[in-house]
C-alpha positions as CSV (number, residue, x, y, z in Angstrom):
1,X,-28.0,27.5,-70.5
2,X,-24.6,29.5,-69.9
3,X,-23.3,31.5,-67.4
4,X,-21.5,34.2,-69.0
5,X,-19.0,37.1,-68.1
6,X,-18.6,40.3,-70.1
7,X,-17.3,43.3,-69.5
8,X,-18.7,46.8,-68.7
9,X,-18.1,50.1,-68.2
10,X,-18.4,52.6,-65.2
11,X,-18.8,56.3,-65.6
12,X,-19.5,58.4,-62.5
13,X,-22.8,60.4,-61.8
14,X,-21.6,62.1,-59.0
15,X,-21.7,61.4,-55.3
16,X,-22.0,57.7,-54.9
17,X,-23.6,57.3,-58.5
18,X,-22.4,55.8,-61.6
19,X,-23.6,55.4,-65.1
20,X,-22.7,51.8,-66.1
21,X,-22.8,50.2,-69.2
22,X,-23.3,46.6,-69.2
23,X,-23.1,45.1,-72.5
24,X,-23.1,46.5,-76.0
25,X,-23.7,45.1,-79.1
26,X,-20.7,42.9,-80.9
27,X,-18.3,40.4,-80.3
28,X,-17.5,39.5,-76.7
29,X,-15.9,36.4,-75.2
30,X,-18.9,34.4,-74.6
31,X,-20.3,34.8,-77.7
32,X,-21.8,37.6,-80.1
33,X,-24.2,40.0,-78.7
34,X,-26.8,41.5,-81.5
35,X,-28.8,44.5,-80.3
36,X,-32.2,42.2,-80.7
37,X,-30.8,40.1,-77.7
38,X,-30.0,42.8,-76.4
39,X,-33.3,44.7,-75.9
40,X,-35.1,41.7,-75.3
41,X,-32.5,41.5,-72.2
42,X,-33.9,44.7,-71.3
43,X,-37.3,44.1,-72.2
44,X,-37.4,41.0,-70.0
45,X,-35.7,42.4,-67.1
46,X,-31.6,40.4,-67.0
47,X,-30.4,43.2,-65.0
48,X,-33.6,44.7,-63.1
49,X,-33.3,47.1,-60.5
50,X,-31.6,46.1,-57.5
51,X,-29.1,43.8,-59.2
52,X,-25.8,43.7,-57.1
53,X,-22.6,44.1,-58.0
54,X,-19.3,43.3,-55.9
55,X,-15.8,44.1,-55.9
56,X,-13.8,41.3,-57.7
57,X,-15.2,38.4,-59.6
58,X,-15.3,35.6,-57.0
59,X,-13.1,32.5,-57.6
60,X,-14.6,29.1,-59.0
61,X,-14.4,27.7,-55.4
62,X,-16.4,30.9,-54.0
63,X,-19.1,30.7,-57.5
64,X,-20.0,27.1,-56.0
65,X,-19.8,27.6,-52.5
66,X,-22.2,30.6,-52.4
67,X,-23.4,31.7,-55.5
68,X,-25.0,35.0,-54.6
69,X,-21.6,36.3,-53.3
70,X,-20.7,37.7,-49.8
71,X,-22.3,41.5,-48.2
72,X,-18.4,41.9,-47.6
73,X,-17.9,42.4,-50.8
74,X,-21.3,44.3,-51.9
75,X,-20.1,47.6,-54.1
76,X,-23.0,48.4,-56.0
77,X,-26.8,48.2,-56.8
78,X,-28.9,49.1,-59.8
79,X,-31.2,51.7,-59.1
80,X,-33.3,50.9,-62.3
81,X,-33.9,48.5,-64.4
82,X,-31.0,48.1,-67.3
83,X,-32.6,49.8,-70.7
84,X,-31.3,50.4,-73.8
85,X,-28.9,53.3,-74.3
86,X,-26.5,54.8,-76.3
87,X,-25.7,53.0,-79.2
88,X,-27.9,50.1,-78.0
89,X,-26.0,49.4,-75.1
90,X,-28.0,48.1,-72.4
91,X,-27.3,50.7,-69.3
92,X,-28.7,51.6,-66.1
93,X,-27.6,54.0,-62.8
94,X,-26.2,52.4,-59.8
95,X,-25.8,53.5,-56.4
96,X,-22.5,52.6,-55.1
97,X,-22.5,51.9,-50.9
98,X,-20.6,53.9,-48.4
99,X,-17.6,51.8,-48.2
100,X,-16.2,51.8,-51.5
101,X,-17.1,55.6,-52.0
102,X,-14.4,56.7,-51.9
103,X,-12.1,54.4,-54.0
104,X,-14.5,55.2,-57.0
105,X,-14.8,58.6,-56.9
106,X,-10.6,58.5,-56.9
107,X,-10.4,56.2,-59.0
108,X,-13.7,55.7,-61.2
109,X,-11.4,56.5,-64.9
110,X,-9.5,53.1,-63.9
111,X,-12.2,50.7,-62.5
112,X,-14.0,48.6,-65.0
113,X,-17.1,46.7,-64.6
114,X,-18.3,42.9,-65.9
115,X,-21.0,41.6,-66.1
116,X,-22.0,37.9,-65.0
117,X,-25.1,36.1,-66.2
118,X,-26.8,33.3,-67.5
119,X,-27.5,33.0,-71.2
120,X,-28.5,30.7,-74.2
121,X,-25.6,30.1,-76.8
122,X,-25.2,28.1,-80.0
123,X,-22.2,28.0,-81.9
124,X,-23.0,28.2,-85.8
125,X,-21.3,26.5,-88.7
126,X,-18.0,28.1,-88.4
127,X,-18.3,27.8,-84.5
128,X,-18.7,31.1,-84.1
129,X,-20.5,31.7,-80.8
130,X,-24.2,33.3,-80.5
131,X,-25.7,34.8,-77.8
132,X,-29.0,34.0,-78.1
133,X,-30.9,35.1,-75.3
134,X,-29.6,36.6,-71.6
135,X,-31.7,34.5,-69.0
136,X,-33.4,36.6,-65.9
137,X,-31.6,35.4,-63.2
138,X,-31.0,36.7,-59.4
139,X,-27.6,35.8,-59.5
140,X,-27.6,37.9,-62.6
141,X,-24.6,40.5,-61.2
142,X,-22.3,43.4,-62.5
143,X,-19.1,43.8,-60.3
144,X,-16.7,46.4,-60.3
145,X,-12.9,44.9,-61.6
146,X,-9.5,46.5,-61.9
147,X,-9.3,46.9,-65.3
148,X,-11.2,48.9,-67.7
149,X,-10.8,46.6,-70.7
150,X,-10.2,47.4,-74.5
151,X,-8.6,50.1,-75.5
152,X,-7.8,51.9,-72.0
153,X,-11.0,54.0,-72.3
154,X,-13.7,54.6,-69.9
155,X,-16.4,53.5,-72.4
156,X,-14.5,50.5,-73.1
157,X,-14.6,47.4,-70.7
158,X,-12.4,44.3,-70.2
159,X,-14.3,40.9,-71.3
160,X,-13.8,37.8,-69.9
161,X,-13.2,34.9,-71.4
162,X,-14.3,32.1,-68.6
163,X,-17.7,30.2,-69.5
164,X,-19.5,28.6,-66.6
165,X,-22.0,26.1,-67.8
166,X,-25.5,26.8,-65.2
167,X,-26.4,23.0,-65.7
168,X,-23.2,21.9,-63.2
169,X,-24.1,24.6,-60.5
170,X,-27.7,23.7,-60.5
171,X,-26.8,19.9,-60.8
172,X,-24.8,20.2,-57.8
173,X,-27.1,22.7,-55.7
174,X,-27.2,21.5,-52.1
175,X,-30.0,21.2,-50.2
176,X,-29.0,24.3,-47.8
177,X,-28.7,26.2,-51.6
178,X,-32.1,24.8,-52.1
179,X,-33.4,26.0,-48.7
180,X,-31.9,29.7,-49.0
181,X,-33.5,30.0,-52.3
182,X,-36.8,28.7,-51.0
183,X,-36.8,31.1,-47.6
184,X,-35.8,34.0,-49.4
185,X,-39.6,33.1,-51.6
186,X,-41.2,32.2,-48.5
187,X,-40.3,35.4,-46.7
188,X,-40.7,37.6,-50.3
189,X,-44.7,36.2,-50.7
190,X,-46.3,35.7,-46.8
191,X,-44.2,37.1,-43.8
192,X,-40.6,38.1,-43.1
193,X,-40.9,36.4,-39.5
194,X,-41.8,33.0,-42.0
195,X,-39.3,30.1,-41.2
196,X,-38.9,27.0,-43.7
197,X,-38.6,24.2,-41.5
198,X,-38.4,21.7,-44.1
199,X,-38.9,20.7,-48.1
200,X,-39.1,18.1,-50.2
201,X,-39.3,17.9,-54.2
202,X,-43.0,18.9,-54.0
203,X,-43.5,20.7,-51.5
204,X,-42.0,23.6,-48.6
205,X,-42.9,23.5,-45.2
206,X,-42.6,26.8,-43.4
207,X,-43.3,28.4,-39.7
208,X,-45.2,31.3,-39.2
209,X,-45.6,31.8,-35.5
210,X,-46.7,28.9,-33.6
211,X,-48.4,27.5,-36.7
212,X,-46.9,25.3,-39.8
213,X,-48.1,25.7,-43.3
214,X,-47.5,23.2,-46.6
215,X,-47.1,24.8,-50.3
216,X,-46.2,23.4,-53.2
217,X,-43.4,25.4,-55.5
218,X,-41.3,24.6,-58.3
219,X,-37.2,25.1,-58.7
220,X,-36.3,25.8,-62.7
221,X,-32.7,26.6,-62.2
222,X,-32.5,29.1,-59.0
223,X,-35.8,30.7,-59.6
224,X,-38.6,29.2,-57.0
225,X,-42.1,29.5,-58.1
226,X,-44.8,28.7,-55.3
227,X,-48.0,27.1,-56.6
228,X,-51.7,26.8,-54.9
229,X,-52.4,28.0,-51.2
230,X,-51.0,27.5,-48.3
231,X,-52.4,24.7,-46.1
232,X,-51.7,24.6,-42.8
233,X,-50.4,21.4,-41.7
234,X,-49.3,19.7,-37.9
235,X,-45.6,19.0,-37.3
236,X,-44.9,15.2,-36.8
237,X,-41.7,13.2,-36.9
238,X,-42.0,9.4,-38.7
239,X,-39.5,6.7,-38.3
240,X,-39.5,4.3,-41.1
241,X,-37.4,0.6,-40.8
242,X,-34.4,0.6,-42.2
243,X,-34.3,-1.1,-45.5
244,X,-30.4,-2.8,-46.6
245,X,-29.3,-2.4,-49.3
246,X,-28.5,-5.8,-52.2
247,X,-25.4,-7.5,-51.5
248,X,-22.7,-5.1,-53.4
249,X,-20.3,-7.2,-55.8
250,X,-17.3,-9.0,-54.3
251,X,-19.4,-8.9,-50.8
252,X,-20.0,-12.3,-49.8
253,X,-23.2,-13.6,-47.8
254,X,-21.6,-14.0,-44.6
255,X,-20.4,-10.5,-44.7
256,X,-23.6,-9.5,-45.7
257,X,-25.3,-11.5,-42.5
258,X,-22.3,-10.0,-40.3
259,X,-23.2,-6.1,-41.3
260,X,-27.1,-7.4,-40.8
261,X,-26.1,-9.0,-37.2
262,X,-24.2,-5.7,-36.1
263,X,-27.5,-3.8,-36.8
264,X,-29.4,-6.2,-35.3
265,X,-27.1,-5.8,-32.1
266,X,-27.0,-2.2,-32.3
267,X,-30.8,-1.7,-32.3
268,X,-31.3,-4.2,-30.0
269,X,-28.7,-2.5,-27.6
270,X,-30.8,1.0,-28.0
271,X,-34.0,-0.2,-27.3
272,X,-32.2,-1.9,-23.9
273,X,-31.1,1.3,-22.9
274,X,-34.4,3.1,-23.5
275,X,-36.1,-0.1,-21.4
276,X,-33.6,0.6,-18.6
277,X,-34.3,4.3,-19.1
278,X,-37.8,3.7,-18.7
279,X,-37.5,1.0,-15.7
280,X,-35.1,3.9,-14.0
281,X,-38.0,6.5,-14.3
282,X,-40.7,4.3,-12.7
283,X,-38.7,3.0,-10.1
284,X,-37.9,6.6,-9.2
285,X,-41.5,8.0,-9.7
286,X,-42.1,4.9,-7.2
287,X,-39.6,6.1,-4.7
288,X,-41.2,9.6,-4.6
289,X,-44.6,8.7,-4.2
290,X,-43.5,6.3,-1.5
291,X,-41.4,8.8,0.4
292,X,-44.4,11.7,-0.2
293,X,-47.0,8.7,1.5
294,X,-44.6,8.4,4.5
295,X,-44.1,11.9,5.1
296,X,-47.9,12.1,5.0
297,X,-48.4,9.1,7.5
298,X,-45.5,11.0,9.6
299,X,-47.1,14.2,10.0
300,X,-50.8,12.7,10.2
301,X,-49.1,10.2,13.6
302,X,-47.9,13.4,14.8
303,X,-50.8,15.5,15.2
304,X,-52.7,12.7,16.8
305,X,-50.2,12.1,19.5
306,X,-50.3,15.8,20.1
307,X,-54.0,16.0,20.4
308,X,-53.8,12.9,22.4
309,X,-51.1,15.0,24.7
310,X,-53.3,17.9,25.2
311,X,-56.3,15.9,25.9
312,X,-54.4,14.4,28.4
313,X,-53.6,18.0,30.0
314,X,-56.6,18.6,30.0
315,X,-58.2,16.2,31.9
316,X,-55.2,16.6,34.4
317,X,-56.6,20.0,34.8
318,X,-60.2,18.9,35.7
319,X,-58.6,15.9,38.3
320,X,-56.8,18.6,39.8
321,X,-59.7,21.0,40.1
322,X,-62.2,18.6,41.0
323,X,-59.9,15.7,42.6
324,X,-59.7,12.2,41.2
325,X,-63.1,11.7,41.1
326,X,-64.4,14.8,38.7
327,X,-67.6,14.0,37.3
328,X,-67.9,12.5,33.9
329,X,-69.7,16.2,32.2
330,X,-66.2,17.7,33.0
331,X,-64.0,14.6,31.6
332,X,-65.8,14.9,28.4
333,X,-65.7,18.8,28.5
334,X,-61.8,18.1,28.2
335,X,-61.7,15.8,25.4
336,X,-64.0,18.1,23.5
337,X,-61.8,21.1,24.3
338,X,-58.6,20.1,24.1
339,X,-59.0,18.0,20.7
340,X,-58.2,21.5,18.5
341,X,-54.7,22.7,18.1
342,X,-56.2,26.0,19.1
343,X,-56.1,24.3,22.9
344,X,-55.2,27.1,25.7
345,X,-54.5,25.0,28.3
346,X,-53.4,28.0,30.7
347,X,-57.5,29.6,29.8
348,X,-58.9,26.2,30.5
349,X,-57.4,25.9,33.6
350,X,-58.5,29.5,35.0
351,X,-62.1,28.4,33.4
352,X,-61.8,24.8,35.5
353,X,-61.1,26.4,38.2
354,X,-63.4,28.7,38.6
355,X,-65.9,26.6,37.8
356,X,-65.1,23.9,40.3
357,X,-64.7,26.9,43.4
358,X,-68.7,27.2,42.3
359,X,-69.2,23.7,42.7
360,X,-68.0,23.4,45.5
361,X,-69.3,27.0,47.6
362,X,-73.2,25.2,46.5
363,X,-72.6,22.3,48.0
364,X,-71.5,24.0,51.3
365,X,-68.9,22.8,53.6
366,X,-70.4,19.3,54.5
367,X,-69.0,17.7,51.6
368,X,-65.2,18.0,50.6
369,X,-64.3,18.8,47.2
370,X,-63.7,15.0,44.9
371,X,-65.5,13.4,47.8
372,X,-68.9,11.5,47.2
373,X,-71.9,12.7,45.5
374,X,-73.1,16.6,45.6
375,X,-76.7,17.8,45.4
376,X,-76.7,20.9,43.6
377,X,-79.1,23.8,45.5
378,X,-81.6,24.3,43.2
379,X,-84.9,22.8,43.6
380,X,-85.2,21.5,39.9
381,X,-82.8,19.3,38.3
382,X,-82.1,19.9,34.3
383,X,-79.9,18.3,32.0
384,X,-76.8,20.2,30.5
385,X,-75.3,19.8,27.7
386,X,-71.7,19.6,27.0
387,X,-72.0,22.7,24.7
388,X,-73.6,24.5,27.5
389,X,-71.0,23.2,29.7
390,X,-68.6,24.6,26.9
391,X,-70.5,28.1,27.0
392,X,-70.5,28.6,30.4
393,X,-66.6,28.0,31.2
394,X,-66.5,30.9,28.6
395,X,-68.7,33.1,30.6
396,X,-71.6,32.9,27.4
397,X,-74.3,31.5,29.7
């Protein structure tokens, strides 16, 4: 298979339409063209609709580094499949975009057109050249060029002579080639949001959303044909040991054992630093947790000291109310009360107080206040509680 370029012709349609004629039946420079390959061309879609054509051929630097050509230099686009015309030309309309408007309408008698595919030739006994068959292909193209070849006519186009064999640009495809062929199917058959991720020589693995799918597809040439269903598959990354390669000629052992040492070393020096790494995160980890036990033990000392202070008011409240020998009921009422954080000392002291000015108006005035044991007035004793105690200073009993 051949990549071939033969000239064309352009004929304007009107507003930012042309009539081209891609190939007619003869002798070009590629080879001889007979109106049966011809209409097979057309019968098998070469030149289908939506076939691109730029301005300029690219150069054999640009042809290898990106084979479908640049949107800069987009011109045209077939708006039908190529048929068979006039005189069994093969010929189909074309739109021509927005930016180059202009420069054909003005100058659409001088602008040529040639056509670049990929074909089958033989060369017979007298090594004449044959066209055989034109191969579908998407890199099949028709671009607009400066001269509109034999003869100076319209109708006429300029050939050229440069033959591309398709085996070399497909033999030296690079993987990113291989990828943009393969997204371009990916995004053509399930989603246009799809993503390949990855491929091998059987299969292409692609993103759709948060989920990753595996499908098999074939490459013949630049064409990718996908094969079975999808099957969706979870993302992992493996890490196989590296295996050396044999002892090159003229490489002696020791150099072989020096290149195997350096390795050694290097891998040896990685996993150090991802031990280190790892000792650095624990001993860190360690640190916080230590610092976040402290703080706790901190605040935890704290708040017992201060409910160890206002338990101390309080029962400085009751000795001064009732003297230094308050009875016991009142000494517990303070720790019970003042153990909260809630503790109003001032509202304890007005309730102490009070309480104690009872005390001491029912044991009369033999007594004085702190001073010995009181009888209380009432003919039968009963037992309070502290949490009646606790009611009462609140005025609840």
């Amino acid at each position: 298979m051949k990549h071939i370029r033969e000239s064309a012709t352009a004929t304007r349609r009107g507003p930012g339409r042309i009539l081209l004629t891609l190939i007619s039946p003869g002798q070009g420079s590629s080879g001889d063209y007979t109106p049966e390959v011809l209409a097979t061309a057309a019968a098998e879609c070469a030149f289908p609709r939506g076939t691109l054509g730029m301005i300029d051929h690219d150069t054999p630097t640009e042809m290898m580094e990106r084979p479908e050509g640049s949107l800069r230099n987009l011109a045209i686009v077939l708006e039908e499949d190529a048929y068979v015309g006039e005189g069994g030309a093969l010929q189909a309309e074309a739109k021509v975009a927005s930016a180059w408007r202009d420069l054909v309408d003005d100058f659409h008698e001088h602008i040529g057109a040639s056509i670049f595919a990929s074909a089958e030739i033989s060369v017979n006994e007298s090594g004449q050249k044959i066209v055989e068959r034109i191969i579908p292909n998407p890199f099949n193209r028709a671009d607009l060029v400066t001269v509109a070849g034999r003869g100076g006519k319209i109708e006429q186009v300029l050939e050229a002579a440069k033959v591309i064999e398709s085996r070399s640009i497909i033999a030296e495809a690079t993987a990113s080639d291989i990828r943009m062929w393969l997204q371009a199917t990916i995004r053509g058959s399930h989603d246009d949001y799809a993503w390949v991720a990855d491929h091998d020589d059987t299969y292409v693995y692609y993103e759709i959303g948060d989920k990753y799918f595996r499908q098999a597809y074939e490459l013949t040439g630049v064409n990718v044909t996908l094969s079975g269903e999808p099957v969706e598959v979870r993302r992992r990354v493996e890490y196989d040991p590296v295996i050396l390669p044999a002892t090159p000629a003229g490489v002696t052992e020791n150099k072989k054992e020096d290149a195997t040492m350096a390795t050694t070393q290097i891998e040896e020096a990685e996993l150090t630093q991802l031990r280190e790494s790892a000792g650095r995160a624990t001993a860190l980890e360690a640190e916080l947790q230590a610092e976040k036990d402290a703080r706790a033990k901190e605040a935890a000392e704290r708040a017992t000291e201060a409910a160890a202070n206002r338990v101390k008011e309080a029962k400085r409240i009751v000795a001064e109310a009732f003297g230094e020998d308050a009875p016991a009921l009142y000494t517990r009422l303070a720790e019970s009360v003042a153990t909260p954080e809630d503790f109003d000392a001032d509202k304890f002291r007005a309730e102490v107080t009070e309480a104690a000015a009872k005390s001491e108006a029912d044991q009369g005035a033999g007594t004085p206040r702190g001073m010995g044991t009181y009888t209380p007035r009432a003919t039968e004793s009963k037992k309070i509680s502290d949490d009646e105690l606790i009611a009462a200073l609140h005025g609840k009993a």
